[in-house]
N, CA, C and O atoms as a GROMACS GRO file, in nm:
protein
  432
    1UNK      N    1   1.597  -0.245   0.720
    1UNK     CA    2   1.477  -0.326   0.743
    1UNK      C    3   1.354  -0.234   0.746
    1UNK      O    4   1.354  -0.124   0.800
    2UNK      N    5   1.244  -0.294   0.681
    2UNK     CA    6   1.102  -0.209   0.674
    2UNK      C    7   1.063  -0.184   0.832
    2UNK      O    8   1.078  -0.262   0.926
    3UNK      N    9   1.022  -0.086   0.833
    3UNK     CA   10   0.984  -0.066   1.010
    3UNK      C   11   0.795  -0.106   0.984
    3UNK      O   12   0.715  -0.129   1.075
    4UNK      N   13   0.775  -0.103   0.887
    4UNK     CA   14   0.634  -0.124   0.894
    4UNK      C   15   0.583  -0.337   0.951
    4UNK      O   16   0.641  -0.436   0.905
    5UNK      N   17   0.479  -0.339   1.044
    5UNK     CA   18   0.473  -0.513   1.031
    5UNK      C   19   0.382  -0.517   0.970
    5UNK      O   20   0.331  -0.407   0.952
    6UNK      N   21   0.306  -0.643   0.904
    6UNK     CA   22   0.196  -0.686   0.816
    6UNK      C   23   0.090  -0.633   0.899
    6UNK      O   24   0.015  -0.561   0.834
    7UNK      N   25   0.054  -0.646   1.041
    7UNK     CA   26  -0.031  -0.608   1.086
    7UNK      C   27  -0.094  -0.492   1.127
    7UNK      O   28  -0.213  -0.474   1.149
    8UNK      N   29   0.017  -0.400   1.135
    8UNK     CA   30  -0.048  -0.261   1.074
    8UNK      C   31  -0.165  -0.265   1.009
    8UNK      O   32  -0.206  -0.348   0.928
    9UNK      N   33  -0.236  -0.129   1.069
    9UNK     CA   34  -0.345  -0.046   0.994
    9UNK      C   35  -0.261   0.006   0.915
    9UNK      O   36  -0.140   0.025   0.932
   10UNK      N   37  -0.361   0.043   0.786
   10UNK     CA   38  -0.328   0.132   0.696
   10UNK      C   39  -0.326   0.250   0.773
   10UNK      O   40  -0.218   0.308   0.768
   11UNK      N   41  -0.425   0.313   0.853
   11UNK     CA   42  -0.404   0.453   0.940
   11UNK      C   43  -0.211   0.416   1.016
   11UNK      O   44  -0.101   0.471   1.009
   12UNK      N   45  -0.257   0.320   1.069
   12UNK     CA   46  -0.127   0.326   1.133
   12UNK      C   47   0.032   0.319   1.068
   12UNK      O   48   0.147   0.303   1.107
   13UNK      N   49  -0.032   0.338   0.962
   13UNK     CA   50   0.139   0.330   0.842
   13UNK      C   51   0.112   0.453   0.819
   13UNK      O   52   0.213   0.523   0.802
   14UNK      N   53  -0.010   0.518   0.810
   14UNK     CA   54  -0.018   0.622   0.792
   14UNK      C   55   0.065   0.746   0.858
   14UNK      O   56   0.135   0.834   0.807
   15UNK      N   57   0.041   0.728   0.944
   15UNK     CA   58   0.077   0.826   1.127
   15UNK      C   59   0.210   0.793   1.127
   15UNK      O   60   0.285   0.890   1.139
   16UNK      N   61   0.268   0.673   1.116
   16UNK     CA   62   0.411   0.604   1.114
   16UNK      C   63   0.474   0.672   1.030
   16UNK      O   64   0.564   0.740   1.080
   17UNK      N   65   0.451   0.685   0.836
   17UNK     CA   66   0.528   0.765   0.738
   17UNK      C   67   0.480   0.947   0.739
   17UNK      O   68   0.535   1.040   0.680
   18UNK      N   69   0.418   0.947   0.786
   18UNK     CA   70   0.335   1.117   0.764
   18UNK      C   71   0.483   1.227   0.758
   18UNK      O   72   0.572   1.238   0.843
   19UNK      N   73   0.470   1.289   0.643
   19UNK     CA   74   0.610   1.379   0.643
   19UNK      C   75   0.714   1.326   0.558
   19UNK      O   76   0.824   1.378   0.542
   20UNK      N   77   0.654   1.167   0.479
   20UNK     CA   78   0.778   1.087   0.467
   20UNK      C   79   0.746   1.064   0.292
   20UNK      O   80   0.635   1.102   0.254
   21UNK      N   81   0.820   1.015   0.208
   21UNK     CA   82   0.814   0.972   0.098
   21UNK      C   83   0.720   0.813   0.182
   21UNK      O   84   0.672   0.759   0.082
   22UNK      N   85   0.698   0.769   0.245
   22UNK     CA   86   0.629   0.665   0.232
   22UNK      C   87   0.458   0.673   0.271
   22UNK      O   88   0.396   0.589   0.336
   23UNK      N   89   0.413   0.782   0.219
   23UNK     CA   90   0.264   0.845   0.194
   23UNK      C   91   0.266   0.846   0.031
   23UNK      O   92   0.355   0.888  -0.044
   24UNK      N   93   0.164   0.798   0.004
   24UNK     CA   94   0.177   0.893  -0.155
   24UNK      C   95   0.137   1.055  -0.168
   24UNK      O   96   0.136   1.097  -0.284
   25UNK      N   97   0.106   1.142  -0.074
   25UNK     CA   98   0.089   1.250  -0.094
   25UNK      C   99   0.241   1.297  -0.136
   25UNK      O  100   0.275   1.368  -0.231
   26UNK      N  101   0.325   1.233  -0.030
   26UNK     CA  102   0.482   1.292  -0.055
   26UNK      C  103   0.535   1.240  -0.163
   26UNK      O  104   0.645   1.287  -0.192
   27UNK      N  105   0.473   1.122  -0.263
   27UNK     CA  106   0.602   1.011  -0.346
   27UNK      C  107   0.526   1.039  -0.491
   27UNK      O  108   0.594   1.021  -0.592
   28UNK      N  109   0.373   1.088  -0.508
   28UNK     CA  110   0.315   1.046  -0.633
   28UNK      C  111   0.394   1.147  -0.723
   28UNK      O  112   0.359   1.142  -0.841
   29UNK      N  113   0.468   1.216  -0.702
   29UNK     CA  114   0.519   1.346  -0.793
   29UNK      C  115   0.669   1.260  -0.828
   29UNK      O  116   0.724   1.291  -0.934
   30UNK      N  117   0.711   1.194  -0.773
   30UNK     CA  118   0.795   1.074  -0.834
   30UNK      C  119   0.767   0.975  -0.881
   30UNK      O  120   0.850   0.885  -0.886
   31UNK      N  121   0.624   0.958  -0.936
   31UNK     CA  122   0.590   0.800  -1.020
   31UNK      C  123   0.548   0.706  -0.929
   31UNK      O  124   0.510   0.604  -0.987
   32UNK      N  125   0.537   0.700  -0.780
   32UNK     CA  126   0.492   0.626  -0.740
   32UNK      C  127   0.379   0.584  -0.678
   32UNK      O  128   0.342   0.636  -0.572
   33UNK      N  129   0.306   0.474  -0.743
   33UNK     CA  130   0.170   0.452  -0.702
   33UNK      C  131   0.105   0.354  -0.592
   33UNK      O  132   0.166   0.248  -0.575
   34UNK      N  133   0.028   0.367  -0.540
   34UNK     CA  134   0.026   0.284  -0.411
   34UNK      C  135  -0.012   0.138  -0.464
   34UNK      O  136  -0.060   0.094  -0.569
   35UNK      N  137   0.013   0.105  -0.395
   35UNK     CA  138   0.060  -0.106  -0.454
   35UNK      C  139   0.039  -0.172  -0.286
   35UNK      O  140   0.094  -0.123  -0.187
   36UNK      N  141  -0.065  -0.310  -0.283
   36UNK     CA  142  -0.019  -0.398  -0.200
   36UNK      C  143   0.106  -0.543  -0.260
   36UNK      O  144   0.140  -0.568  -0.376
   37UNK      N  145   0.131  -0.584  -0.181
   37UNK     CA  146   0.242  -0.698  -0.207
   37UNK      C  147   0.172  -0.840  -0.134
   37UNK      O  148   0.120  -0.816  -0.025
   38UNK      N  149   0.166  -0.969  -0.176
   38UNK     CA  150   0.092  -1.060  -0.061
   38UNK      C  151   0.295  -1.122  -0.078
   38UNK      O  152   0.353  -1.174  -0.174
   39UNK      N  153   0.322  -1.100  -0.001
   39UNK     CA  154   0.434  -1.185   0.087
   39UNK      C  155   0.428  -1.333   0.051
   39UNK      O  156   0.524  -1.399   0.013
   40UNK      N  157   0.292  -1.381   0.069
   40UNK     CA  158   0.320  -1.551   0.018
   40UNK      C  159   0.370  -1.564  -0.099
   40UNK      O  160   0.482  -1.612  -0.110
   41UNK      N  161   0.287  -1.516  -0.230
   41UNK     CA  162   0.275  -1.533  -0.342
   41UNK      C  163   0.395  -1.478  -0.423
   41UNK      O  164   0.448  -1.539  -0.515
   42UNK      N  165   0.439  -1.328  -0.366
   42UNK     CA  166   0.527  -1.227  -0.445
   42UNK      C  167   0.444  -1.153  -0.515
   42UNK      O  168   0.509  -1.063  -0.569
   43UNK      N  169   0.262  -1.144  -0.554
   43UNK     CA  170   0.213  -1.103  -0.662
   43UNK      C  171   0.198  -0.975  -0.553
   43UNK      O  172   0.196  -0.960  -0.431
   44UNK      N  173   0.186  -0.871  -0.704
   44UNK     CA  174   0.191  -0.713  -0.659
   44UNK      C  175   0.055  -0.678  -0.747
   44UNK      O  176   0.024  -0.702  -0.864
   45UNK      N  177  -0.036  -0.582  -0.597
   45UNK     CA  178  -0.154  -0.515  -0.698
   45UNK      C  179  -0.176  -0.398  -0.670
   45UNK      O  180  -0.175  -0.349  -0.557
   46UNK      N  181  -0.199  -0.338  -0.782
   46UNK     CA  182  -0.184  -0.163  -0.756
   46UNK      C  183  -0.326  -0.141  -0.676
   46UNK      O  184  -0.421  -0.219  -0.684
   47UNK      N  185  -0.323  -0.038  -0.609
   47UNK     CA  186  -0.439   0.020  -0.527
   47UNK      C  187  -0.549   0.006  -0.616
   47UNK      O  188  -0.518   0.022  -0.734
   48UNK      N  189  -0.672  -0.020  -0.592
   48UNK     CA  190  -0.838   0.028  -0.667
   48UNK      C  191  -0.946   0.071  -0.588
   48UNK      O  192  -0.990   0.040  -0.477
   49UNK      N  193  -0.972   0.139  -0.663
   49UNK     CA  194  -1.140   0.124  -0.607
   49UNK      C  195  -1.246   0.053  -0.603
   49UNK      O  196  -1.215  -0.061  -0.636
   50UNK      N  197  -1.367   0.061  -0.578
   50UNK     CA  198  -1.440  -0.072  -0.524
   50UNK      C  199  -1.453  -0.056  -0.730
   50UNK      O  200  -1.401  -0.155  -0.782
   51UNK      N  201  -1.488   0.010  -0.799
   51UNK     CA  202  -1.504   0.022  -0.946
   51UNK      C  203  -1.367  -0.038  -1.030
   51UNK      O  204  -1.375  -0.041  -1.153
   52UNK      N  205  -1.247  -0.085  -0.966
   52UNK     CA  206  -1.158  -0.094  -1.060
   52UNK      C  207  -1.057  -0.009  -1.084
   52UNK      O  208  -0.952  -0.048  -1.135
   53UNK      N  209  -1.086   0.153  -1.040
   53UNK     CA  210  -1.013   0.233  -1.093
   53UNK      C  211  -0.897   0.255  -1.031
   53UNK      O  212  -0.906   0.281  -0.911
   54UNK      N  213  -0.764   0.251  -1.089
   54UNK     CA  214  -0.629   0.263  -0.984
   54UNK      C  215  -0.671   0.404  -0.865
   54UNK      O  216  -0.707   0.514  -0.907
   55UNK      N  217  -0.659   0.376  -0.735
   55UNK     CA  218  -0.668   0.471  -0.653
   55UNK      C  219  -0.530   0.549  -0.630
   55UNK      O  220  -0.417   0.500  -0.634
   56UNK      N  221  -0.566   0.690  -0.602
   56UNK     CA  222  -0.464   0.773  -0.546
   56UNK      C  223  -0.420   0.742  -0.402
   56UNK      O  224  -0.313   0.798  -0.377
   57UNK      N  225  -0.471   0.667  -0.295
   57UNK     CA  226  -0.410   0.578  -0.153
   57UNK      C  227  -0.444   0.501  -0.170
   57UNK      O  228  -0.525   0.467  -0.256
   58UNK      N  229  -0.365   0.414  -0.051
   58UNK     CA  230  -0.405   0.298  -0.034
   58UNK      C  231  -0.521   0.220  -0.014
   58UNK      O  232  -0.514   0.190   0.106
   59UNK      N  233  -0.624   0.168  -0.062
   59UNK     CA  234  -0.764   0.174  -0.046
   59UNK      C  235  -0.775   0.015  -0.057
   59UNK      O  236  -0.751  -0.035  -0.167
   60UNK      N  237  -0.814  -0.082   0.066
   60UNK     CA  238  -0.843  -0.223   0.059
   60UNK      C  239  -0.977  -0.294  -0.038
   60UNK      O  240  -0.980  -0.413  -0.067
   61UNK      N  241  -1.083  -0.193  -0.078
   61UNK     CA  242  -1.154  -0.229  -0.155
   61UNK      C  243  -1.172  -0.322  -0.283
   61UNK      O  244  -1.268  -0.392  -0.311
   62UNK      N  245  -1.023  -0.298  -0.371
   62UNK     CA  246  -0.984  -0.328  -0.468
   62UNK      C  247  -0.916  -0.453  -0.492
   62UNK      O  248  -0.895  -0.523  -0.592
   63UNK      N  249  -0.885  -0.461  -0.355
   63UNK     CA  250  -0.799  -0.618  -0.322
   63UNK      C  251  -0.881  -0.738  -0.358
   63UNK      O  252  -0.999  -0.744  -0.324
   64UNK      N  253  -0.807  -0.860  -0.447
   64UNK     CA  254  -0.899  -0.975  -0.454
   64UNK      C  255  -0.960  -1.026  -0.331
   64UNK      O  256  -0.935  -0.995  -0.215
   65UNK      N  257  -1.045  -1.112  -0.378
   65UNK     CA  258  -1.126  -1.171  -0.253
   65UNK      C  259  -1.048  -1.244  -0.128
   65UNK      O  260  -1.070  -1.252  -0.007
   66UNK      N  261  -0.927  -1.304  -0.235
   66UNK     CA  262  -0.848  -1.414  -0.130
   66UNK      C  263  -0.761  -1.312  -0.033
   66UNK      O  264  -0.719  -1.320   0.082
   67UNK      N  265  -0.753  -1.217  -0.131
   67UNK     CA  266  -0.633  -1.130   0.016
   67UNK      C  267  -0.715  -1.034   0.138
   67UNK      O  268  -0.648  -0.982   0.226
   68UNK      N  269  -0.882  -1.015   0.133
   68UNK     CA  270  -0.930  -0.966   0.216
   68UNK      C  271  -1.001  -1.074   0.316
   68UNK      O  272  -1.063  -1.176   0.284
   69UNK      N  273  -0.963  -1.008   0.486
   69UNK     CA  274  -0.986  -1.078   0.572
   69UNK      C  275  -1.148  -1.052   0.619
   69UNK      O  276  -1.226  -1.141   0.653
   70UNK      N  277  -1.179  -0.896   0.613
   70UNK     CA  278  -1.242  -0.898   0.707
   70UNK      C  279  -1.346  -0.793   0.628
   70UNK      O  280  -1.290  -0.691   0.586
   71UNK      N  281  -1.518  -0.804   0.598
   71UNK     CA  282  -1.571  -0.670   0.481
   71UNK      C  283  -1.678  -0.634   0.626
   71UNK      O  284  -1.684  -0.698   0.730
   72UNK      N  285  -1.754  -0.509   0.586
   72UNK     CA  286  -1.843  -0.482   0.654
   72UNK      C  287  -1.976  -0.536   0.628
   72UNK      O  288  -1.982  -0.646   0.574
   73UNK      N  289  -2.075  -0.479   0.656
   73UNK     CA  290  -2.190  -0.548   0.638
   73UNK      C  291  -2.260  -0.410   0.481
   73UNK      O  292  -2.382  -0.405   0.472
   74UNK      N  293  -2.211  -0.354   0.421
   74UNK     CA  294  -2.200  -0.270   0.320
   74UNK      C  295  -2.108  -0.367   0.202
   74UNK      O  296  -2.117  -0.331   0.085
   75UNK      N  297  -2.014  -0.496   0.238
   75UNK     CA  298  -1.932  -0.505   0.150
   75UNK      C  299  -1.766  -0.428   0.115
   75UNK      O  300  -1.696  -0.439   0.014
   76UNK      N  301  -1.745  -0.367   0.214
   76UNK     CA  302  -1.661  -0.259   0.252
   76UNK      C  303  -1.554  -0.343   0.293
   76UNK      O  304  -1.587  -0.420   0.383
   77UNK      N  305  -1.414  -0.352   0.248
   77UNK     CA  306  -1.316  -0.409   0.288
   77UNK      C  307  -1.243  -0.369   0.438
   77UNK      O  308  -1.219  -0.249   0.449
   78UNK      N  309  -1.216  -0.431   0.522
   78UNK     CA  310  -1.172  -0.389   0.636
   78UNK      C  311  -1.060  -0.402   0.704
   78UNK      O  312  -1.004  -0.329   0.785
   79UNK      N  313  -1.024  -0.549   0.641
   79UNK     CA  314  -0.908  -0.588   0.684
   79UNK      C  315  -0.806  -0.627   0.595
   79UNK      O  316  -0.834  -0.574   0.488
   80UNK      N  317  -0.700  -0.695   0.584
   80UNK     CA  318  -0.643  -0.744   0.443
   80UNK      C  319  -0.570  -0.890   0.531
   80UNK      O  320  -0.530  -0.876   0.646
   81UNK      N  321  -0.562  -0.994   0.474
   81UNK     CA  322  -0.484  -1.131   0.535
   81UNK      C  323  -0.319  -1.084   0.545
   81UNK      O  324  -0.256  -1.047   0.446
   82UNK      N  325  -0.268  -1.091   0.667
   82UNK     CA  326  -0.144  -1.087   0.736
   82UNK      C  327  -0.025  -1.108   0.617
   82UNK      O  328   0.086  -1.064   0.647
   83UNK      N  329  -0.036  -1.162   0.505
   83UNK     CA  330   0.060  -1.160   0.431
   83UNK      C  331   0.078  -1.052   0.289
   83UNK      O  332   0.159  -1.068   0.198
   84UNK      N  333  -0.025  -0.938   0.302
   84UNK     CA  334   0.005  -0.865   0.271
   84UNK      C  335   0.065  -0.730   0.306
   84UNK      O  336   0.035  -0.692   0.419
   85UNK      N  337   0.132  -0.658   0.246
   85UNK     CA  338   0.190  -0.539   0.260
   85UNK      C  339   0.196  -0.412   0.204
   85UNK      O  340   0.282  -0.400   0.117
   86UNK      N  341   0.135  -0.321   0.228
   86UNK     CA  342   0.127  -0.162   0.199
   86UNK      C  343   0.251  -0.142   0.139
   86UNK      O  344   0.360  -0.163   0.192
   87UNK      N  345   0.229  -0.099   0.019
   87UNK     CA  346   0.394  -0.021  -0.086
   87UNK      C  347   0.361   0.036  -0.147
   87UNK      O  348   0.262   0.101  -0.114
   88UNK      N  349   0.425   0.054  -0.293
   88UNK     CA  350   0.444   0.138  -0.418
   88UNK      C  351   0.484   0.065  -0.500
   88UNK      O  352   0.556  -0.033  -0.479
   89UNK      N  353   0.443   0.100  -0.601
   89UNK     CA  354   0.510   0.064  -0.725
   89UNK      C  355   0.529   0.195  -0.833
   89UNK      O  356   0.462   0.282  -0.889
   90UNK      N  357   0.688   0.139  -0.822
   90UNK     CA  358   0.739   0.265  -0.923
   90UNK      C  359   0.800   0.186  -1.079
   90UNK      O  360   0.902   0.119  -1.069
   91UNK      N  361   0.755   0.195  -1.172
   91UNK     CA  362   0.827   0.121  -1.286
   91UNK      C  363   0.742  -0.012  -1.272
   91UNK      O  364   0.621  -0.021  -1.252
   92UNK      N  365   0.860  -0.144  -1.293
   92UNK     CA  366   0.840  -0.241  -1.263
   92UNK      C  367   0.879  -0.280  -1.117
   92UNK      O  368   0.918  -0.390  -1.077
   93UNK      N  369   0.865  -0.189  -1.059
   93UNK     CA  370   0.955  -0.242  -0.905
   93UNK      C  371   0.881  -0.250  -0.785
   93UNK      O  372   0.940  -0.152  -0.739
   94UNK      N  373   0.810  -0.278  -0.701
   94UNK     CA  374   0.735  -0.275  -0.583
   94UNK      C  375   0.840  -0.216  -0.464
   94UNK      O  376   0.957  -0.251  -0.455
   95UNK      N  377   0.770  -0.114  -0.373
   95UNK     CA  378   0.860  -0.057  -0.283
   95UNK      C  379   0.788  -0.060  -0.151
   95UNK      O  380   0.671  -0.023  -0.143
   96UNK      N  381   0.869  -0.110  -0.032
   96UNK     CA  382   0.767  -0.078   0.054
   96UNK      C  383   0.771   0.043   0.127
   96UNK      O  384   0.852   0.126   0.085
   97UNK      N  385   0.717   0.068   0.207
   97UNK     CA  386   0.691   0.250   0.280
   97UNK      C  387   0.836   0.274   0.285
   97UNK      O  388   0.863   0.381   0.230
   98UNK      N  389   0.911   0.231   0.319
   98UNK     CA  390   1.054   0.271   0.412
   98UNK      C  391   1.147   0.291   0.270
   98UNK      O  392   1.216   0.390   0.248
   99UNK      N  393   1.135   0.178   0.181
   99UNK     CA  394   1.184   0.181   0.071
   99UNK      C  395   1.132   0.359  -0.042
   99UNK      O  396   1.203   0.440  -0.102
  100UNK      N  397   1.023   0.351  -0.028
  100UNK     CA  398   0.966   0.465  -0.083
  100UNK      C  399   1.007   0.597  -0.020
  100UNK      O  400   1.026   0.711  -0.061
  101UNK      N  401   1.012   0.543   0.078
  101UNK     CA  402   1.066   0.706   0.207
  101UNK      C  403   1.242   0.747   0.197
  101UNK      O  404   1.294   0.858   0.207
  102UNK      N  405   1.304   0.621   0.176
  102UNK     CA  406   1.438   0.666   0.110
  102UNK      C  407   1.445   0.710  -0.049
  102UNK      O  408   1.510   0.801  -0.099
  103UNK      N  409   1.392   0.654  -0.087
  103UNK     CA  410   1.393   0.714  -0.249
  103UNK      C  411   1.368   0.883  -0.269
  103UNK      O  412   1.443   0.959  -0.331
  104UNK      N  413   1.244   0.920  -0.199
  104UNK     CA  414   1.223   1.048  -0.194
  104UNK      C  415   1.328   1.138  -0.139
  104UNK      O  416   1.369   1.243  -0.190
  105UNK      N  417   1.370   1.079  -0.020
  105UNK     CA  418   1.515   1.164   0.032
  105UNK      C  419   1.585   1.164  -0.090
  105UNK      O  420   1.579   1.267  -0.158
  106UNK      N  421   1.665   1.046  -0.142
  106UNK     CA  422   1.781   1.047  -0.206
  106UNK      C  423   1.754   1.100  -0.361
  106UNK      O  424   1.831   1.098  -0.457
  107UNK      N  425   1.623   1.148  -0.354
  107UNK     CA  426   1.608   1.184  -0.491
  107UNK      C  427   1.560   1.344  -0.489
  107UNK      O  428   1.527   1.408  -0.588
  108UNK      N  429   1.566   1.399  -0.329
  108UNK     CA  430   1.607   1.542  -0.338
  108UNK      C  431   1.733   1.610  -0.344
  108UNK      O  432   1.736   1.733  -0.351
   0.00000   0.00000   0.00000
């Protein structure tokens, strides 16, 4: 079972995987790119920047309108709606932190 809950901070998945294949500092050298998941839908979207561009972390900016809860007064994404989830996507496959954090083990 994922130890991560929807309500997690991104810092706080952070601090949670640190050391782990479920950072992309530890996983991007295996293909994997940071991805949210919305749980309702099943749809998977790779990380962006506020420009579009696939990001190297996890970065809420990029998220459609419907999956962000909460922006600043800059426009700055802050929060993300409870049915999404921090992962990876490797291939065609969406992974979440824990999932990503075993892969890296079993693929040393």
């Amino acid at each position: 079972m994922d130890t991560v809950t929807r309500t997690d901070s991104l810092q706080e998945q952070n601090r949670r995987f640190r050391g782990t294949g479920g950072v992309s500092q530890r996983n991007r050298g295996l293909g994997f790119l940071p991805a949210f998941r919305d749980e309702d839908s099943g749809e998977v979207f790779l990380s962006r920047t506020r420009d579009g561009k696939v990001a190297p972390i996890h970065m809420l900016d990029g998220l459609p309108e419907h999956l962000v809860m909460q922006r600043d007064r800059c426009g700055r994404a802050l929060r993300m709606v409870e049915s999404v989830v921090a992962g990876f996507v490797r291939g065609e496959r969406f992974y979440t932190r824990q999932e990503a954090a075993d892969a890296v083990v079993q693929a040393a």
